[in-house]
C-alpha positions as CSV (number, residue, x, y, z in Angstrom):
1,X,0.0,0.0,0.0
2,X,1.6,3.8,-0.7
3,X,2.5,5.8,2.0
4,X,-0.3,8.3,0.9
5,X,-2.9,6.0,0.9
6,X,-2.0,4.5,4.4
7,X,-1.9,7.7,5.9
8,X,-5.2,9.0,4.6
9,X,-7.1,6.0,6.0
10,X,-5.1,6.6,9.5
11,X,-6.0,9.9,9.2
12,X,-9.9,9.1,8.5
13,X,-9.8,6.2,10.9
14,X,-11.1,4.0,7.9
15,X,-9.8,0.3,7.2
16,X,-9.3,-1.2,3.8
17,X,-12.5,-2.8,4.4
18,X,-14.5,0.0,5.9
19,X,-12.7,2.1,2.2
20,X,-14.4,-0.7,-0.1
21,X,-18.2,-0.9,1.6
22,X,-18.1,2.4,1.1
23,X,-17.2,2.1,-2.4
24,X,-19.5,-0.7,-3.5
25,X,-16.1,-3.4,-4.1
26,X,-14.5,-5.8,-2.4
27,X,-11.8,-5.7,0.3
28,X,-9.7,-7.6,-1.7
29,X,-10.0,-5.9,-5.2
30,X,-9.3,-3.0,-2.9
31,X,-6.5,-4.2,-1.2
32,X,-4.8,-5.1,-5.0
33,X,-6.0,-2.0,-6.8
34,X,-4.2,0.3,-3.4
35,X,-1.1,-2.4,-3.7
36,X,-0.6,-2.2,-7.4
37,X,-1.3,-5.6,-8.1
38,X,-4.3,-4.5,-10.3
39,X,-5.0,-1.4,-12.5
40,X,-8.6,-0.1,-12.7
41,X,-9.0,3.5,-13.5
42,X,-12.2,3.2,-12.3
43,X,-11.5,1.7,-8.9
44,X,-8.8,4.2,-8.2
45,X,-11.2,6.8,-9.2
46,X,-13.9,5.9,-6.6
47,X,-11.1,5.2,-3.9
48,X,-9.5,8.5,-4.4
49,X,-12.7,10.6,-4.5
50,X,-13.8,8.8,-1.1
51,X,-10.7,10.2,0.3
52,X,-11.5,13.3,-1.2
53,X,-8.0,13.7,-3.4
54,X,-7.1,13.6,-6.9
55,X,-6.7,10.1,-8.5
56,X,-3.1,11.9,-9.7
57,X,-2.1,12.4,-5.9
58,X,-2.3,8.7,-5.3
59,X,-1.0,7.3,-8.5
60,X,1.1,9.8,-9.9
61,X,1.7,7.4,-13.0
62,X,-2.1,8.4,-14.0
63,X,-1.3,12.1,-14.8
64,X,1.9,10.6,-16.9
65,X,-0.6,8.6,-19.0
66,X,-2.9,11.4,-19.7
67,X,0.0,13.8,-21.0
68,X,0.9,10.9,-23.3
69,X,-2.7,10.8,-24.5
């Protein structure tokens, strides 16, 4: 899990589960999505805007791949 991500759940006092109920998925797509394990623009859109960030503050990578779009 990034740093960023682990600290924004401390900070809300949300779990990985708690984050995915919240979201409508599963703990463990969750968990791979956050990990890197899995790509899903979509998950990693609904994670980020439940933290209340930008998807590009999470996954810098994603603001690579829209400059190269």
């Amino acid at each position: 899990m990034t740093k960023q991500i682990k600290k924004l759940l401390i900070d809300r006092e949300l779990s990985i589960a708690e984050l995915a109920r919240r979201i409508g998925m599963s703990r463990t797509w969750v968990s791979l999505v956050i990990n890197g394990n899995m790509k899903s623009p979509e998950t990693r859109r609904r994670i980020a805007d439940e933290l209340k960030v930008k998807v590009q503050a999470l996954w810098p990578e994603e603001e690579t791949k829209k400059r190269a779009a």
